[in-house]
C-alpha positions as CSV (number, residue, x, y, z in Angstrom):
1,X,33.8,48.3,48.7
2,X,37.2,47.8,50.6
3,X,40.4,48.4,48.4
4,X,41.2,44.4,48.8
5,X,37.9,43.5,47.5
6,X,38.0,46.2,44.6
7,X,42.1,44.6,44.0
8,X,40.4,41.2,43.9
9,X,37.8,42.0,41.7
10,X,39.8,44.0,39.4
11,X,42.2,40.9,39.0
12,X,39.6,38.4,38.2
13,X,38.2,40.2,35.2
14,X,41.8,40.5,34.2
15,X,42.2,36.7,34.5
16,X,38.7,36.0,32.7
17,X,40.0,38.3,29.6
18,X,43.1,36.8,29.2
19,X,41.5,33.0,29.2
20,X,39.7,32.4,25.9
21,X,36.7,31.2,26.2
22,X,35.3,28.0,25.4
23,X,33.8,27.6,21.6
24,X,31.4,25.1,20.4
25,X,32.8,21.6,19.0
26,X,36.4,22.2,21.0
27,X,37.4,18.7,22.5
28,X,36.9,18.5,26.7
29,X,39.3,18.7,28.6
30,X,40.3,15.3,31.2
31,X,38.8,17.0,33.7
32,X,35.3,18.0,31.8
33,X,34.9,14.8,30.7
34,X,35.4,13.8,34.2
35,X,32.7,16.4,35.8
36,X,30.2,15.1,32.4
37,X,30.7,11.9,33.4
38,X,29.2,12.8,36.8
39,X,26.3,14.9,35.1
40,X,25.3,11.6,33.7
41,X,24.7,10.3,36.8
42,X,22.9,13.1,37.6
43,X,24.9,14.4,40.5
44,X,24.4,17.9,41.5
45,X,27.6,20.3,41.7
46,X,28.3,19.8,44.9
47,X,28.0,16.1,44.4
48,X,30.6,16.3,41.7
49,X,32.7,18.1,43.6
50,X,32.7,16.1,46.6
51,X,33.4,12.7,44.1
52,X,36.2,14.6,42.1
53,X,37.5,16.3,44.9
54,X,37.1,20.2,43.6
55,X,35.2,23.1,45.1
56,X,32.0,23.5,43.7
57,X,33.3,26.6,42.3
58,X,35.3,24.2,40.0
59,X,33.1,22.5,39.4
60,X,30.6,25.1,38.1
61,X,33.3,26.3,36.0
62,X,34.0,22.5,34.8
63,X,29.8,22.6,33.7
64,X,29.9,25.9,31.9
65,X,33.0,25.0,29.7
66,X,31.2,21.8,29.0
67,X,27.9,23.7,28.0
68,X,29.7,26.2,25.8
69,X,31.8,22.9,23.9
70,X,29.0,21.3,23.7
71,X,27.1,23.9,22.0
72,X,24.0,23.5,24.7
73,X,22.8,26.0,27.3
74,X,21.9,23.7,30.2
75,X,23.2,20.5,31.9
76,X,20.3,18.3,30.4
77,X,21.1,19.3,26.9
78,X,24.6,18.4,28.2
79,X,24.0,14.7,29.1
80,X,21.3,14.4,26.5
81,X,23.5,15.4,24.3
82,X,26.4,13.3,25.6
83,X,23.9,10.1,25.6
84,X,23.3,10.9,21.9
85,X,26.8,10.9,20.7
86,X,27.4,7.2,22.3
87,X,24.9,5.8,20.9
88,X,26.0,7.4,17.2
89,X,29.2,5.6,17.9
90,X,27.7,2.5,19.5
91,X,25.8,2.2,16.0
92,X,28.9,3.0,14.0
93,X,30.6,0.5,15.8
94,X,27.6,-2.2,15.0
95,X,27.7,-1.0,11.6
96,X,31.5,-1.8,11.3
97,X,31.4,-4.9,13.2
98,X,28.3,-6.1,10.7
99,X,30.0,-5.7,7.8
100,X,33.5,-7.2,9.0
101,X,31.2,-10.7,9.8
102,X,29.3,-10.3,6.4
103,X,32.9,-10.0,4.8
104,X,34.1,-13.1,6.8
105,X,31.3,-15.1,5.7
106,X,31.7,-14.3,2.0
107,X,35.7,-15.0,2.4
108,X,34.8,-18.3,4.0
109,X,31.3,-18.9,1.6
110,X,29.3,-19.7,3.8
């Protein structure tokens, strides 16, 4: 192994210690909930990369902090996941929006 590639090495595990890692139910960033967004769609890395404009380095990265927040270990428990928690708020929002018209007729007697 050549000195620079030993340097470069060396530096990277230096930079990986020093960034916390990702925990389970921490909020995305912009730019994860950018690159799940894409997963949705069921874009492959590269695809991502090429839409969001990032290496697919990046956006490998962008997939494993997602992963990690999430709580999941692969990309389908990712959007599966993802999927699930719109439609909890999709009912929440049906549930709220029910009971507002049920409160509207009563004010009104219908």
């Amino acid at each position: 192994m050549t000195l620079i590639r030993s340097t470069a090495k060396t530096f990277e595990a230096v930079a990986n210690e020093a960034r916390p890692k990702p925990q389970p139910g921490q909020p995305l960033t912009k730019q994860e909930t950018l690159v799940l967004a894409e997963m949705n769609k069921g874009l492959s890395n590269k695809l991502i990369g090429v839409e969001l404009g990032l290496s697919e380095h990046t956006v490998k990265f962008h997939v494993a902090n997602v992963c990690a927040k999430l709580g999941v270990s692969t990309r389908i428990e990712a959007t599966a996941k993802s999927f699930n928690d719109e439609i909890a708020k999709l009912r929440g929002e049906i549930a709220r929006l029910d009971k507002e018209i049920v409160d509207l007729m009563e004010q009104r007697a219908w």
